[in-house]
Steps between C-alpha positions, in 0.01 A plus 500: 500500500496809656126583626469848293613316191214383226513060443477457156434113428359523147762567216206656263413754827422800297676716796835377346400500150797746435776237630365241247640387219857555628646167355511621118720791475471584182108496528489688842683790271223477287245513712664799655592715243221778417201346386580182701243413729702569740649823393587756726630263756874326563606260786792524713707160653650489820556729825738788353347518158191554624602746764752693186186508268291715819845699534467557154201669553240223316180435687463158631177326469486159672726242666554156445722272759544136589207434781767302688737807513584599830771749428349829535431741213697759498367810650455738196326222283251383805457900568375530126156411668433274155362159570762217550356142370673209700472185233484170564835296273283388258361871413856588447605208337243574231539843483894497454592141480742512772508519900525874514840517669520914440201542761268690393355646146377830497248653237560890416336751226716641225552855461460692158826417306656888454557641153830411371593898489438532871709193596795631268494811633602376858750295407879482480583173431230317323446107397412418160364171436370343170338191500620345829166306576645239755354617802847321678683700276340859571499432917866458475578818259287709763615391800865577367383836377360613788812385699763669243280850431295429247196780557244404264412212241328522151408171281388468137157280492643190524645459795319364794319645762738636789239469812444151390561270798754337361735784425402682817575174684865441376549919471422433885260788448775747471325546169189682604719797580595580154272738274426319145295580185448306184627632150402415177693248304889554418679629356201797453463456862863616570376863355388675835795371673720664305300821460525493868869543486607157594849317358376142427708201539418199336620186646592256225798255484539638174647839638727704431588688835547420839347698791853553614553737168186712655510835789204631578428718773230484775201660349563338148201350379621090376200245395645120492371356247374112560400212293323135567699195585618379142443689266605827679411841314346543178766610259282843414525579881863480488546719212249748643710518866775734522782271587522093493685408804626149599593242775824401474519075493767280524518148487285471173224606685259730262240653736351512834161468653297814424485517901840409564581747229296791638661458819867598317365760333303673773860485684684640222323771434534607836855522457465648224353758690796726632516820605607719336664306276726186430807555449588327180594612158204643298632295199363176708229654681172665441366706799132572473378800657165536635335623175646226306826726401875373491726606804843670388 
């Protein structure tokens, strides 16, 4: 162990009381959601997601590492100046149930989540999501999103918390970049998108366009809309969106993973995005301007 690092030999040491309890997912979300007593807090996993979530702009609190580690920490986490708390395997065996092969765990505050108004007003291309509440899930849809220019994310109030460590860990912290609120329930929810001049796509298998029969030009505002694993979007979300758009499948195949799904989506839309226009007939095309107008 490295000599400025604190030994921490006691699982129940009160210094790491805000690693505990890492084992139970779905509890740890609990406990961390407001009113939890451990609100205001989320925990990173692992080298980059830990140095994304400071490069984010979220204020790290303490550090948590393997006392055997002798890779060093790298420089922008150990300059933090938080403490760093070297364990001993059975402190991290408790804590996560597993040899903690992503090196270190850090502990940061939340910020205030912005009002939904101020998050749509930034955005271009926004993320929809309503009930996706598998954190595994979500980290994958936001790590393609920020990859495939996604600006900004908003969620109805089932869907699971984004800074969770779960979803930040398989998002590989790309995540933390992305602005998010949380709306009311759809499809009432969906309101102050549209009033905020977006053209909402739903995904469903059920649809009855393509993105290929879409042109809209760079400062269009599109929202993707998303559903859970399953049982996908509600059917009074679809009707509320302003087009149902689809995945082509072959092979008898009927859907996608939501994440594998958002990926082709994210994509198409961006080549959707032409400028000025594509050149295609306007009896198979609709090109959306950026106040939600058709192209001629």
């Amino acid at each position: 162990m490295f000599d400025h690092w604190v030994r921490i030999d006691d699982p129940e040491d009160p210094r790491i009381h805000v690693f505990q309890g890492l084992r139970d997912h779905t509890l740890r979300q609990l406990r961390e959601e407001s009113g939890g007593d451990m609100d205001g807090v989320f925990v990173g996993e692992g080298d980059i997601v830990v140095q994304r979530a400071l490069s984010a702009g979220y204020l790290l609190e303490s550090i948590l590492v393997d006392g055997s580690r002798r890779r060093p920490i790298p420089a922008a986490i150990e300059s933090s100046g938080m403490p760093i708390y070297g364990a001993a395997p059975q402190v991290l065996q408790h804590i996560t149930g597993y040899h903690l092969h992503r090196g270190l765990l850090g502990c940061f505050r939340r910020r205030p989540v912005p009002e939904p108004g101020a998050v749509l007003a930034e955005a271009t291309t926004l993320l929809v999501l309503e009930g996706v509440n598998n954190p595994t899930n979500l980290g994958v849809i936001l790590r393609c999103g920020v990859a495939l220019g996604v600006d900004a994310f908003v969620m109805d109030p089932s869907c699971s918390d984004p800074l969770y460590r779960r979803a930040g860990r398989v998002s590989m912290g790309e995540a933390y970049r992305l602005p998010y609120a949380r709306l009311e329930g759809f499809p009432e929810g969906l309101r102050p998108i549209h009033e905020a001049g977006f053209h909402t796509l739903a995904l469903t298998p059920g649809g009855d366009t393509l993105f290929s029969d879409f042109s809209f030009t760079a400062d269009a505002k599109v929202a993707v809309v998303l559903g859970s694993e399953g049982p996908g979007l509600n059917d009074e979300t679809i009707a509320a969106c302003s087009a149902r758009v689809r995945i082509p499948m072959s092979k008898g195949v009927d859907s996608l993973n939501v994440g594998s799904a958002a990926s082709v989506a994210f994509y198409a839309l961006q080549q959707a995005r032409l400028a000025p226009y594509r050149a295609t007939s306007p009896s198979t095309s609709n090109s959306i301007d950026a106040h939600g107008g058709s192209v001629t």
